[in-house]
C-alpha positions as CSV (number, residue, x, y, z in Angstrom):
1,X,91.5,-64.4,67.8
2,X,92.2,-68.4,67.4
3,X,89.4,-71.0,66.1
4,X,89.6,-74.0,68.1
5,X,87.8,-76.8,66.7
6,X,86.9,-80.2,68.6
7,X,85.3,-82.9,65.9
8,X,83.0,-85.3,67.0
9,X,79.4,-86.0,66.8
10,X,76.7,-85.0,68.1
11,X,74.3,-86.7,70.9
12,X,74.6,-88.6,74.3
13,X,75.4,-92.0,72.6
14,X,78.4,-90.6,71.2
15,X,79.9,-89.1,73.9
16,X,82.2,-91.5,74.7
17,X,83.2,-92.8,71.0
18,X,86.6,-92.4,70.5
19,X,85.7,-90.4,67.5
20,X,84.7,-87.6,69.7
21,X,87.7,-87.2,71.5
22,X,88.1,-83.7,69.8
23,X,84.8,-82.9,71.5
24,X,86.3,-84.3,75.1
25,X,89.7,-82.0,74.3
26,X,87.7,-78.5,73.9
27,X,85.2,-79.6,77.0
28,X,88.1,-79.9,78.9
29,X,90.0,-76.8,78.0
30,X,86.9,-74.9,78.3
31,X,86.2,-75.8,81.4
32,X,89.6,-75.4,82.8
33,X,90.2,-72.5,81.7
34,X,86.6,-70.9,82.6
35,X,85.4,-70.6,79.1
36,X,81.8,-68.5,78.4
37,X,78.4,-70.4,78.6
38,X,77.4,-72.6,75.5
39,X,76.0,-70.6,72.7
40,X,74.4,-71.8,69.4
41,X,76.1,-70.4,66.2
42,X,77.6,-71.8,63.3
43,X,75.7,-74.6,63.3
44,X,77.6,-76.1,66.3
45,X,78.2,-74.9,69.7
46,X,80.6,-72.5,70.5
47,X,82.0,-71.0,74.0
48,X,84.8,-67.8,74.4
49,X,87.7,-67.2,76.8
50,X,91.2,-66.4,76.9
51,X,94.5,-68.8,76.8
52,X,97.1,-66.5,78.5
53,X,96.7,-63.2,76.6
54,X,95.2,-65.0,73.3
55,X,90.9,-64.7,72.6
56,X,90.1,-68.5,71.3
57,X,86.3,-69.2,70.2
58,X,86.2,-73.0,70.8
59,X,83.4,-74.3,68.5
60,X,82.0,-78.0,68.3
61,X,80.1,-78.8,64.5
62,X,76.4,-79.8,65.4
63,X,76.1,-81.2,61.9
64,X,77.7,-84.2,62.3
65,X,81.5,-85.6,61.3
66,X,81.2,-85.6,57.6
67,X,80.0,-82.2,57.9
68,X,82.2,-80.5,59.6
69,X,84.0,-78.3,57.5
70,X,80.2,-75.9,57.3
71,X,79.9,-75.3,61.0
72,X,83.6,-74.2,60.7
73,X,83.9,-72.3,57.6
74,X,80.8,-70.0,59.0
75,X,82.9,-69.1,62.3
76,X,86.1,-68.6,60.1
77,X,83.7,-66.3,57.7
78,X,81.9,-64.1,60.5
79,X,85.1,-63.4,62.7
80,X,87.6,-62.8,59.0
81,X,90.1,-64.8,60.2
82,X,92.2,-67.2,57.9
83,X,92.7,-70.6,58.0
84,X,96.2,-69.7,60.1
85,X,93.8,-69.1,62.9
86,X,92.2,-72.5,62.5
87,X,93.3,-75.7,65.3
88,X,91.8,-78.7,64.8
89,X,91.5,-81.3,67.4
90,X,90.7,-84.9,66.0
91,X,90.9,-88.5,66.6
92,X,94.2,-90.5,65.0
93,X,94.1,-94.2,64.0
94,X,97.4,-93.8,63.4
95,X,98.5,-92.8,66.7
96,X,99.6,-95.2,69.8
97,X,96.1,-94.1,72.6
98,X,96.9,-91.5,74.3
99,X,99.8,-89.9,72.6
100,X,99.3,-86.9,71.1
101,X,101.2,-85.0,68.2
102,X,100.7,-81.1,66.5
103,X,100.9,-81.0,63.0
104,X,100.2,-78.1,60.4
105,X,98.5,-79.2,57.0
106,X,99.1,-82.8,56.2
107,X,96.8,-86.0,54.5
108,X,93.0,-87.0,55.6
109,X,94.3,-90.8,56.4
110,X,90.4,-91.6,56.1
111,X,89.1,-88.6,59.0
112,X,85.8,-87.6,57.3
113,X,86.0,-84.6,59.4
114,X,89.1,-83.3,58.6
115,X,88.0,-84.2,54.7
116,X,85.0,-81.9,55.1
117,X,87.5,-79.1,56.6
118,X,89.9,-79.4,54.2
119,X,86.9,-79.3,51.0
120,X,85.9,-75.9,52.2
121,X,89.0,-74.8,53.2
122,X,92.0,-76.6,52.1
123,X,94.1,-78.5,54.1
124,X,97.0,-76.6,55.5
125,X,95.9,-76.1,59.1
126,X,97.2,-77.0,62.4
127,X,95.7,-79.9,63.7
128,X,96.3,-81.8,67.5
129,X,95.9,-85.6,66.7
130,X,94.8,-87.4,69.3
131,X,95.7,-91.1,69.5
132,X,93.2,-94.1,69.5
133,X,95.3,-96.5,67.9
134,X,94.6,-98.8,64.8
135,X,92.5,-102.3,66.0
136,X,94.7,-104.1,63.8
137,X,93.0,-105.0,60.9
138,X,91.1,-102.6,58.6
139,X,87.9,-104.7,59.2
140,X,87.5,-103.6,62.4
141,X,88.4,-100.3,61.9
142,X,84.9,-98.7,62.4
143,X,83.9,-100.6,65.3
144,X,86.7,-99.3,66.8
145,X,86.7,-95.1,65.9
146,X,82.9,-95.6,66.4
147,X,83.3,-97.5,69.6
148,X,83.4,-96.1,73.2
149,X,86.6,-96.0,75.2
150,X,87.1,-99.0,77.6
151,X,86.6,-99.0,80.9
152,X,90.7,-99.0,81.7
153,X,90.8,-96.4,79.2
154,X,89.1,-93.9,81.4
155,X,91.8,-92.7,83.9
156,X,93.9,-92.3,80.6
157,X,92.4,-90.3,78.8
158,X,91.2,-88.3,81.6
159,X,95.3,-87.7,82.7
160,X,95.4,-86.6,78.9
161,X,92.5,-84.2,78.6
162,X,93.8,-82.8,81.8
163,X,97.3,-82.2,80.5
164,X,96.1,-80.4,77.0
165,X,93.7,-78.4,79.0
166,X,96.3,-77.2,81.6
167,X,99.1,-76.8,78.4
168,X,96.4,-75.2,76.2
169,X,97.8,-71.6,76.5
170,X,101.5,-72.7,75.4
171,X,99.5,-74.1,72.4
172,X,97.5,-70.4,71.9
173,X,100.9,-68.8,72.1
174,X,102.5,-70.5,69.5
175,X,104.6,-73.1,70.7
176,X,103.7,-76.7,69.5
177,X,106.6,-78.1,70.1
178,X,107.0,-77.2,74.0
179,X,103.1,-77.4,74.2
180,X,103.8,-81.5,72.9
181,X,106.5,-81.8,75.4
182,X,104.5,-80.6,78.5
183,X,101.8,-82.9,77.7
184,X,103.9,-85.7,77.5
185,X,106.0,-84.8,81.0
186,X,102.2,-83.9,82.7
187,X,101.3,-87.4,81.4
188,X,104.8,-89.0,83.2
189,X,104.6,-87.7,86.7
């Protein structure tokens, strides 16, 4: 069994933020791929399917971004599963909109979620960065994470949810390299 983790916020005026594109990644794959009904556990929402021949709990924290790392320490804890089964989807300032890169383990670069994570659990797990790009200048940095996606940002990022939810089983296999590839020719044609 995998833990799939999208990090965002929760409420209705912060669904669009660009800090809850982890959220939008996990709604998307879920819903492509026929996921169970939302439950309540773990102090977040979770919902259970299947990715090819792979069982993945897909769990969104209820307890707010900085808090992140309790809502998915208690799923890790009632399933025993490691951290090796742990994918966390996330926002990246860092990262060009709309490009997207796997990583395993790495830095915090200022993600209060994946600080909270890493607090309860360390930091070496897999995580799919999700670009937003930087706004320039660090002043305007939480305007911008905090902000919602633009109106000729929506066909976008809808093209991109679409791709990782139609490649999420090469990503539940294993295969983050080809999984990054696919994604990137989906988001071509």
């Amino acid at each position: 069994m995998q833990l799939w983790v999208g990090l965002g916020n929760p409420g209705a005026q912060y669904a669009m933020h660009r800090h809850n594109v982890g959220f939008m990644a996990v709604d998307a794959i879920a819903g492509v791929h026929d996921f169970s009904p939302v439950a309540k556990k773990f102090q977040g929402w979770v919902r259970e399917g299947r990715l090819g021949n792979q069982k993945v709990l897909l769990l969104k924290p209820a307890t707010f971004m900085n808090e992140s790392g309790r809502s998915v320490a208690e799923a890790l804890r009632f399933y025993k599963l490691g951290v090796e089964a742990l994918t966390v989807f996330h926002d990246e300032l860092d990262l060009a909109p709309m490009k997207l890169k796997v990583r395993m383990g790495g830095g915090l670069a200022g993600h209060n979620g994946l600080r909270s994570i890493d607090q309860h659990l360390g930091p070496e797990f897999r995580r799919i960065r999700i670009g937003i790009g930087h706004p320039g200048h660090k002043d305007r940095v939480t305007g911008h994470v905090l902000g919602n996606y633009a109106k000729s940002e929506i066909d976008p990022l809808s093209d991109l949810l679409g791709a990782v939810a139609a490649e999420a089983p090469t990503l539940a296999a294993g295969d983050d390299v080809r999984f990054m590839n696919d994604v990137a020719l989906r988001l071509q044609s």
